[in-house]
PDB file with one MODEL, atoms N, CA, C and O in Angstrom:
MODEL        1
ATOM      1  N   UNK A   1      32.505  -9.567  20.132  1.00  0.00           N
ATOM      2  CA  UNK A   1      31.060  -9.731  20.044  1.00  0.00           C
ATOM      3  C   UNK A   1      30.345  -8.424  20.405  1.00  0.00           C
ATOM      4  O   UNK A   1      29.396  -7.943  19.785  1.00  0.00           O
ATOM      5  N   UNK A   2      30.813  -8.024  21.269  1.00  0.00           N
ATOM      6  CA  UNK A   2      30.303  -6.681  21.922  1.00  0.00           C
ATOM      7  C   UNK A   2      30.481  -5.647  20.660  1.00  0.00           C
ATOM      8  O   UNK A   2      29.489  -5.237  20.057  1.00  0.00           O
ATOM      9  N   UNK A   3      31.426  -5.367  20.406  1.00  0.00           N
ATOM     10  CA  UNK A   3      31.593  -4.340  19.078  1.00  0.00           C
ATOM     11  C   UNK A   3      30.838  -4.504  17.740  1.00  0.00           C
ATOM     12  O   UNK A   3      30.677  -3.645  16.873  1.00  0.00           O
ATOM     13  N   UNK A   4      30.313  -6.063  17.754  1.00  0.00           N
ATOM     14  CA  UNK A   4      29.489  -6.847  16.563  1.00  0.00           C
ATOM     15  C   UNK A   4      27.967  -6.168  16.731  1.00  0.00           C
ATOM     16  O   UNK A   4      27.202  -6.039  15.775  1.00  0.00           O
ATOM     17  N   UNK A   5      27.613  -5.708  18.256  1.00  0.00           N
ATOM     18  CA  UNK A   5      26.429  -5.488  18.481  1.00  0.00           C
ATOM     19  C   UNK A   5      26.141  -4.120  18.363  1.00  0.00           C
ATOM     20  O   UNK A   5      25.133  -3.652  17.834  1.00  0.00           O
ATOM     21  N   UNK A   6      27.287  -3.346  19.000  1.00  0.00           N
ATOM     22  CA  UNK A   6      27.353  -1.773  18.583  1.00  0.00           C
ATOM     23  C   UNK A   6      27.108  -1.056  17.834  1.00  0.00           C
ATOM     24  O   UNK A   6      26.425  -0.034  17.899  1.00  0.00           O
ATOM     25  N   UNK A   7      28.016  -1.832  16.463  1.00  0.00           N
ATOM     26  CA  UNK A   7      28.381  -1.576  15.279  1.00  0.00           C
ATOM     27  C   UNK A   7      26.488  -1.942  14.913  1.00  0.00           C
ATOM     28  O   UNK A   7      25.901  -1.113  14.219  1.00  0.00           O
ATOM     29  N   UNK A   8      25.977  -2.745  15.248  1.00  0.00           N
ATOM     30  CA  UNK A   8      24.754  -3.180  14.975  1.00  0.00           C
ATOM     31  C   UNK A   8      23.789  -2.238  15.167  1.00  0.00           C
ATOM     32  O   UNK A   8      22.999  -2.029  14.247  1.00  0.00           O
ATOM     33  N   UNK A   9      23.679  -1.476  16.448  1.00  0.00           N
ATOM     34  CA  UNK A   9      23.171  -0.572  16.840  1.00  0.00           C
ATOM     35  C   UNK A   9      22.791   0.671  16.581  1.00  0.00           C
ATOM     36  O   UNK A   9      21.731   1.297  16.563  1.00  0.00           O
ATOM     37  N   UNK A  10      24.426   0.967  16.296  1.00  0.00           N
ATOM     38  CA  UNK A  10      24.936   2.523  15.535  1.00  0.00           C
ATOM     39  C   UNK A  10      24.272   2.229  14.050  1.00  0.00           C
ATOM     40  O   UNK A  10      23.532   3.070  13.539  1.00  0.00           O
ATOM     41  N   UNK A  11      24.474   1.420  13.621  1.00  0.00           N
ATOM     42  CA  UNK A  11      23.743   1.289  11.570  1.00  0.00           C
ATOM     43  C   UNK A  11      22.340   2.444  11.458  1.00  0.00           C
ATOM     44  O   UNK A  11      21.402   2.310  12.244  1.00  0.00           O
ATOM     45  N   UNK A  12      22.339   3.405  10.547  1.00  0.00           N
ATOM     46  CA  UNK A  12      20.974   3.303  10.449  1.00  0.00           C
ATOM     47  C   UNK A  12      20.701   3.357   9.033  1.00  0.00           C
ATOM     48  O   UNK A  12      19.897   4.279   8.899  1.00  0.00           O
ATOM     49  N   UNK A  13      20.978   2.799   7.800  1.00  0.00           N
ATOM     50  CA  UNK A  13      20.430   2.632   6.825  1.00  0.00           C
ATOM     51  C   UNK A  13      19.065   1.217   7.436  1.00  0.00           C
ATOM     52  O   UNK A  13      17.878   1.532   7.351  1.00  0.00           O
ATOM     53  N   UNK A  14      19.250   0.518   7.708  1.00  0.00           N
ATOM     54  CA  UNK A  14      18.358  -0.134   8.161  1.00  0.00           C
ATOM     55  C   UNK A  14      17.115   1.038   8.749  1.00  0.00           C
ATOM     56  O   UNK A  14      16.133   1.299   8.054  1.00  0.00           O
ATOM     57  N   UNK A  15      17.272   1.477   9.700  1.00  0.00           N
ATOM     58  CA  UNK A  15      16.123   2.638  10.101  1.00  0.00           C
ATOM     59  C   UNK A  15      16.058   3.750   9.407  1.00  0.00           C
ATOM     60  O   UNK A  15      15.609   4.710  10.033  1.00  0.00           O
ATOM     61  N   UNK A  16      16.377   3.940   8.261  1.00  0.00           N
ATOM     62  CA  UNK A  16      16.103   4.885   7.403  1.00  0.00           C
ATOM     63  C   UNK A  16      14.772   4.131   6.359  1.00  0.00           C
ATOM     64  O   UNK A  16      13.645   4.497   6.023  1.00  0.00           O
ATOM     65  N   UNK A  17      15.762   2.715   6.056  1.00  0.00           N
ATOM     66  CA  UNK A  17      14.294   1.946   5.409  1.00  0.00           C
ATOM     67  C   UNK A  17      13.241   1.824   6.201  1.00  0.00           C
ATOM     68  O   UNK A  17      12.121   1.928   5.702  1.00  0.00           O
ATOM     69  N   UNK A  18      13.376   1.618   7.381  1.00  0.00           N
ATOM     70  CA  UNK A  18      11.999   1.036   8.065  1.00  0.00           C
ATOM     71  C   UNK A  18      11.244   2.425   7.957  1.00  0.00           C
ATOM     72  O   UNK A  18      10.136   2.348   7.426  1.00  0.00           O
ATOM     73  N   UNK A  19      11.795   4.107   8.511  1.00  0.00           N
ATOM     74  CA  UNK A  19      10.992   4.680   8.459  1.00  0.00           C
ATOM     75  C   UNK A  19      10.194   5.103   6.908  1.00  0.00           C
ATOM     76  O   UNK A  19       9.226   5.861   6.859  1.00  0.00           O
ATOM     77  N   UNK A  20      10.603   4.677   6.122  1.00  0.00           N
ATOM     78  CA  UNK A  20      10.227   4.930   4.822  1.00  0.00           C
ATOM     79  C   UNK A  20       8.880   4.414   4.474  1.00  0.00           C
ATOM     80  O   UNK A  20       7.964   4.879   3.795  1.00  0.00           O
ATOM     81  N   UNK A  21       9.093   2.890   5.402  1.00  0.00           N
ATOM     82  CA  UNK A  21       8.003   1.998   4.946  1.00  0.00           C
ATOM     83  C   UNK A  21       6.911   2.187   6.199  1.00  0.00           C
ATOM     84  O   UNK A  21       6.057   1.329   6.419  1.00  0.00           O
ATOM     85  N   UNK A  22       7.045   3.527   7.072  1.00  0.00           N
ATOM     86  CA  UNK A  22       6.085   3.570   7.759  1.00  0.00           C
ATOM     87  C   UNK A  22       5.723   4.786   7.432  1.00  0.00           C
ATOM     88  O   UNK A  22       4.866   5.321   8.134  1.00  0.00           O
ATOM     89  N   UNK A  23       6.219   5.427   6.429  1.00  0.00           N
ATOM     90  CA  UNK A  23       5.661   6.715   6.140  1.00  0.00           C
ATOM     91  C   UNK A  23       5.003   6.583   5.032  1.00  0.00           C
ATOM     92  O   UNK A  23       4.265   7.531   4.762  1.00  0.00           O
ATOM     93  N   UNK A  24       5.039   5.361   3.999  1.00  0.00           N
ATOM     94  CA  UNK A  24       3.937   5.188   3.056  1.00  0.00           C
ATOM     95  C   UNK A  24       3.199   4.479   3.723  1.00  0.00           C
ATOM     96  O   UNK A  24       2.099   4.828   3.294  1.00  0.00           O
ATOM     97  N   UNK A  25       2.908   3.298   4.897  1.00  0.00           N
ATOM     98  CA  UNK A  25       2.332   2.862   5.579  1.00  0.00           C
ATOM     99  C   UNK A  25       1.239   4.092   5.948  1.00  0.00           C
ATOM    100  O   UNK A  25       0.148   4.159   5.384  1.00  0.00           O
ATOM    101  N   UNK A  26       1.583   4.847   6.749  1.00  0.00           N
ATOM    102  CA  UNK A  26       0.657   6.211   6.775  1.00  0.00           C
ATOM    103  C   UNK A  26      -0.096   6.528   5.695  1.00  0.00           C
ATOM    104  O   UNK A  26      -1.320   6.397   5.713  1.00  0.00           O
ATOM    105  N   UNK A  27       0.420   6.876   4.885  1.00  0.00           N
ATOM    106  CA  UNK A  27       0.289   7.431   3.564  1.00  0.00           C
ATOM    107  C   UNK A  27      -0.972   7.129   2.445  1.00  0.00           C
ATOM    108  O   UNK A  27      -1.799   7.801   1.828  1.00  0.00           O
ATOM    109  N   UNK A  28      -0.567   5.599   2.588  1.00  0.00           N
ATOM    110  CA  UNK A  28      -1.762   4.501   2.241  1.00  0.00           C
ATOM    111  C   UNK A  28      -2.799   4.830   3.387  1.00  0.00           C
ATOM    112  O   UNK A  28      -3.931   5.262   3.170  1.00  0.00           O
ATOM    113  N   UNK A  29      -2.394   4.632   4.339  1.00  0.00           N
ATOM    114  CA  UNK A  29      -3.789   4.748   5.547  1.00  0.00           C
ATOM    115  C   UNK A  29      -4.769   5.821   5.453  1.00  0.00           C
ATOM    116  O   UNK A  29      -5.986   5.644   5.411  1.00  0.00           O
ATOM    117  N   UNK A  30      -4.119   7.039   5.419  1.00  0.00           N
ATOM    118  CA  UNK A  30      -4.636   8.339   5.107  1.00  0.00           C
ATOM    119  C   UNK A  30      -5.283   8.147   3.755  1.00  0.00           C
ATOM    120  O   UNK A  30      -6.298   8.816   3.555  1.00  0.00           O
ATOM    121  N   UNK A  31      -4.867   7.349   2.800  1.00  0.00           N
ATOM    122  CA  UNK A  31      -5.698   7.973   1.353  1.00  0.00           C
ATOM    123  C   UNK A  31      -6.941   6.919   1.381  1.00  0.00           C
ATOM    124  O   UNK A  31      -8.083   7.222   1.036  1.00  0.00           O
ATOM    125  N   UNK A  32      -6.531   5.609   1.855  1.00  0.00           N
ATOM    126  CA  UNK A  32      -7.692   5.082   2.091  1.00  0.00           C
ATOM    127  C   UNK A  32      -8.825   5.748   3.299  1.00  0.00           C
ATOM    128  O   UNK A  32      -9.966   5.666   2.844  1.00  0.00           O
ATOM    129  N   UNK A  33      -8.810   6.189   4.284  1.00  0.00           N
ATOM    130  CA  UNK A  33      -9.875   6.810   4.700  1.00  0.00           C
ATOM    131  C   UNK A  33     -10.101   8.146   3.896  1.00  0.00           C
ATOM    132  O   UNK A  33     -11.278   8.507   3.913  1.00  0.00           O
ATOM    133  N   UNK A  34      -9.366   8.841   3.299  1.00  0.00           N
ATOM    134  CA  UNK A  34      -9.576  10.211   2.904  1.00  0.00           C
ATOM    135  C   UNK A  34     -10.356   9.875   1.734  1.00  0.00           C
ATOM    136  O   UNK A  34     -11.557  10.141   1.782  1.00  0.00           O
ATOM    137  N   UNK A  35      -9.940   9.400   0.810  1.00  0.00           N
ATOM    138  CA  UNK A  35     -10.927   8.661  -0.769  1.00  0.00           C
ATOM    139  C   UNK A  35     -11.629   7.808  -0.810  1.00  0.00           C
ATOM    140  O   UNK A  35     -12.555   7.729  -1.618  1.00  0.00           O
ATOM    141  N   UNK A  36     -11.249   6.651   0.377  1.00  0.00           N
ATOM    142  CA  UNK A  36     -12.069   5.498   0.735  1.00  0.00           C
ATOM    143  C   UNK A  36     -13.534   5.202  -0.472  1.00  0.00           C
ATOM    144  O   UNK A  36     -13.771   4.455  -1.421  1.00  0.00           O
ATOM    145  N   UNK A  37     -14.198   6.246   0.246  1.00  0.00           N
ATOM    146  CA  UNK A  37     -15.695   6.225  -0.704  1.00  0.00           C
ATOM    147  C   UNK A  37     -15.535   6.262  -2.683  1.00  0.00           C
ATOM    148  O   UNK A  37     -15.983   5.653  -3.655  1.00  0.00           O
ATOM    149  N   UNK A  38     -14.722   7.249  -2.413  1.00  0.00           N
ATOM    150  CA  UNK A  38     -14.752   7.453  -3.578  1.00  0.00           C
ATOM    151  C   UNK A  38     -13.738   6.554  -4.682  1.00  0.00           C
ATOM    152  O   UNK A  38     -13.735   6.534  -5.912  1.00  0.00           O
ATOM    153  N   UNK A  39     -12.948   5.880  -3.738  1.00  0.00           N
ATOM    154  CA  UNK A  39     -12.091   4.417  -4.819  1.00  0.00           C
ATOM    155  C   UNK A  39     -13.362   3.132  -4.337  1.00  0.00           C
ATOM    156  O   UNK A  39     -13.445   2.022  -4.863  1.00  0.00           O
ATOM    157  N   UNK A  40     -13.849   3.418  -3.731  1.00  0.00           N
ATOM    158  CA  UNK A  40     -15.040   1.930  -3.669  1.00  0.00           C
ATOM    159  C   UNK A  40     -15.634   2.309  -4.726  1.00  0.00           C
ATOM    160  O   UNK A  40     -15.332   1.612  -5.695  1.00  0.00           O
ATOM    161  N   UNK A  41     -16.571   3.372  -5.006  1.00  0.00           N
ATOM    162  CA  UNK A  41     -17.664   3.617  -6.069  1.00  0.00           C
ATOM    163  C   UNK A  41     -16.847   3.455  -7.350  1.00  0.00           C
ATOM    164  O   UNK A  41     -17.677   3.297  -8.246  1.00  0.00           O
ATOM    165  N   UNK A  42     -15.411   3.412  -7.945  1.00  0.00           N
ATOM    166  CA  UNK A  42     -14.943   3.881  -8.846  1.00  0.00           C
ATOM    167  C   UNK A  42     -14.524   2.001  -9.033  1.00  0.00           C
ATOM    168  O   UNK A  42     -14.553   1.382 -10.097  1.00  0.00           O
ATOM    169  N   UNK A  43     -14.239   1.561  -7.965  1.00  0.00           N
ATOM    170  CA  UNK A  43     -14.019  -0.016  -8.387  1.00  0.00           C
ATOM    171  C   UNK A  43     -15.436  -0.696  -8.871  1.00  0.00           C
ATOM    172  O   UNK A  43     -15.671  -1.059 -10.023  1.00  0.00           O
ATOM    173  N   UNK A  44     -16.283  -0.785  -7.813  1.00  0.00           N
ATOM    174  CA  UNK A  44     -17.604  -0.857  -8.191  1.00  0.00           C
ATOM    175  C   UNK A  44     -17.866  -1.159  -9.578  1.00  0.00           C
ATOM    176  O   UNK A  44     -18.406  -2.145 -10.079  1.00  0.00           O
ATOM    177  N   UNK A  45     -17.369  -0.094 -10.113  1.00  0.00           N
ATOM    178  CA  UNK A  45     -17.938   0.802 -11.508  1.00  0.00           C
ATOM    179  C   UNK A  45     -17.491  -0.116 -12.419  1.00  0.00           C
ATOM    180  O   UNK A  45     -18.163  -0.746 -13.236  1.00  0.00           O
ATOM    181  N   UNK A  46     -16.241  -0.151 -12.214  1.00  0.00           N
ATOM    182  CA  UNK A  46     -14.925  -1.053 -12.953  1.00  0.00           C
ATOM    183  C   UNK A  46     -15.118  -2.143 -12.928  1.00  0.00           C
ATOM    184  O   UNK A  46     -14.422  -2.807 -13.696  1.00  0.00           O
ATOM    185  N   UNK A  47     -16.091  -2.862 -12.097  1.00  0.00           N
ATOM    186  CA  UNK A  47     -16.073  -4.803 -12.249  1.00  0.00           C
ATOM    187  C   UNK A  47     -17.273  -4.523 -12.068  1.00  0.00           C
ATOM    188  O   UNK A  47     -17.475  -5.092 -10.996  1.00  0.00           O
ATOM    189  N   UNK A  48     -18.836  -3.743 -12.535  1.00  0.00           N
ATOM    190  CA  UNK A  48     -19.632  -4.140 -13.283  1.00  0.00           C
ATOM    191  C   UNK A  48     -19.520  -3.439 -14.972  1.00  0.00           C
ATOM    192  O   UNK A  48     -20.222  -3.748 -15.936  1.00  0.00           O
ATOM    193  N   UNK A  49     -18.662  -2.658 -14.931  1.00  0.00           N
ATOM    194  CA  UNK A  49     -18.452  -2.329 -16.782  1.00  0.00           C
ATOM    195  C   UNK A  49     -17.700  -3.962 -17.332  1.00  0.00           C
ATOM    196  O   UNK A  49     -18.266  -4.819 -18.012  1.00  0.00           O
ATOM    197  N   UNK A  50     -16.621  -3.994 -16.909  1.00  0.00           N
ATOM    198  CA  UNK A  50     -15.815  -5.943 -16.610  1.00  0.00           C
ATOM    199  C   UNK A  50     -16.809  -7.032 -16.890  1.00  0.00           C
ATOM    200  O   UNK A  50     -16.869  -7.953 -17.705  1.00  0.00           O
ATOM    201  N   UNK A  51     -17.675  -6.526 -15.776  1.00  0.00           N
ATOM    202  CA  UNK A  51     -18.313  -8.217 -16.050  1.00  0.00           C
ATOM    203  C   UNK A  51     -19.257  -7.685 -17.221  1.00  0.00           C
ATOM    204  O   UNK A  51     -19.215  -8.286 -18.295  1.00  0.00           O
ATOM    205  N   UNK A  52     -19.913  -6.840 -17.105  1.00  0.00           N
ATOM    206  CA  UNK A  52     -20.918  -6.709 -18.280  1.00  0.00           C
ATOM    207  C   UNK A  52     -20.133  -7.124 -19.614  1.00  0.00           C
ATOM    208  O   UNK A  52     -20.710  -7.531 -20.623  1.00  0.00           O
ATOM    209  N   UNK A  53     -18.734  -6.970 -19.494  1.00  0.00           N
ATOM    210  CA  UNK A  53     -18.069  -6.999 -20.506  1.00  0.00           C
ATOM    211  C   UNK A  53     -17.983  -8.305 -21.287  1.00  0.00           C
ATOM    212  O   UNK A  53     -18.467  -8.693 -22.350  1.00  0.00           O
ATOM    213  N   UNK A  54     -17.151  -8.859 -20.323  1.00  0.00           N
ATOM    214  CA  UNK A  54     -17.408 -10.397 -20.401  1.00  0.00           C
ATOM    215  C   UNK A  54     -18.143 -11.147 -20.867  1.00  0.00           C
ATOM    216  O   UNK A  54     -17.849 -12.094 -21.597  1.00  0.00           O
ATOM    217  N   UNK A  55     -19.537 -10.718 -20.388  1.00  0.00           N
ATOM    218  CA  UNK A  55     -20.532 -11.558 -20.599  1.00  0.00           C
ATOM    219  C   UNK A  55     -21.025 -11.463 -21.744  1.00  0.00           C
ATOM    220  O   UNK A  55     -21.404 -12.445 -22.382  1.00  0.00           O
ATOM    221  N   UNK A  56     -21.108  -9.838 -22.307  1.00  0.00           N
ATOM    222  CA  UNK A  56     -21.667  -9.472 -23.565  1.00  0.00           C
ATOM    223  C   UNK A  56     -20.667 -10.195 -24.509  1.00  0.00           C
ATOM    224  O   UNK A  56     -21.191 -10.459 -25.592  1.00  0.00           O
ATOM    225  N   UNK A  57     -19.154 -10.654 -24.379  1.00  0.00           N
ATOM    226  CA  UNK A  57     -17.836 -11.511 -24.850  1.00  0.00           C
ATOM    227  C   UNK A  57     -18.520 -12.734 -25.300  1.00  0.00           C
ATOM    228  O   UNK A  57     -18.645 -13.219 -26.424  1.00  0.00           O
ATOM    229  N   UNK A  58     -18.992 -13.164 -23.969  1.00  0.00           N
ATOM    230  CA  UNK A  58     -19.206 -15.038 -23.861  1.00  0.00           C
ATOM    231  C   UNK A  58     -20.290 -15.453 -24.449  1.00  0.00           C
ATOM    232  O   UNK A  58     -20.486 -16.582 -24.899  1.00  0.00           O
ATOM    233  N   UNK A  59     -21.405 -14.054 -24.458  1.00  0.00           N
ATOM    234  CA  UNK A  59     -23.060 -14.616 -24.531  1.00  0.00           C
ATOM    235  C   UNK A  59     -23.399 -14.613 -26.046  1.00  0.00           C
ATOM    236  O   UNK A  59     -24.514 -14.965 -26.430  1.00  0.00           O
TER     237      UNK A  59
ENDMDL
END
């Protein structure tokens, strides 16, 4: 059992993934405050061109 836990210990493909997923974790964090403004105004943009779209579709 003891060697079951070691062996558990010593692994690090497991912590190779985790740090991966905390370095796009970052990554994402950083681009959302860094662009933040500028992917809001650009969605914005995108679901009233959308809905105008739509509607000019339906009406």
């Amino acid at each position: 059992m003891n060697a079951k836990i070691r062996r558990f210990l010593a692994e690090e493909e497991g912590v190779t993934a985790l740090e991966y997923g905390l370095l796009a974790a970052v990554v994402a964090g950083a681009l959302v405050v860094i662009a933040g403004p500028a992917l809001r105004t650009f969605f914005t943009t995108l679901f009233t061109q959308l809905t105008a779209a739509v509607t000019a579709a339906f009406a």
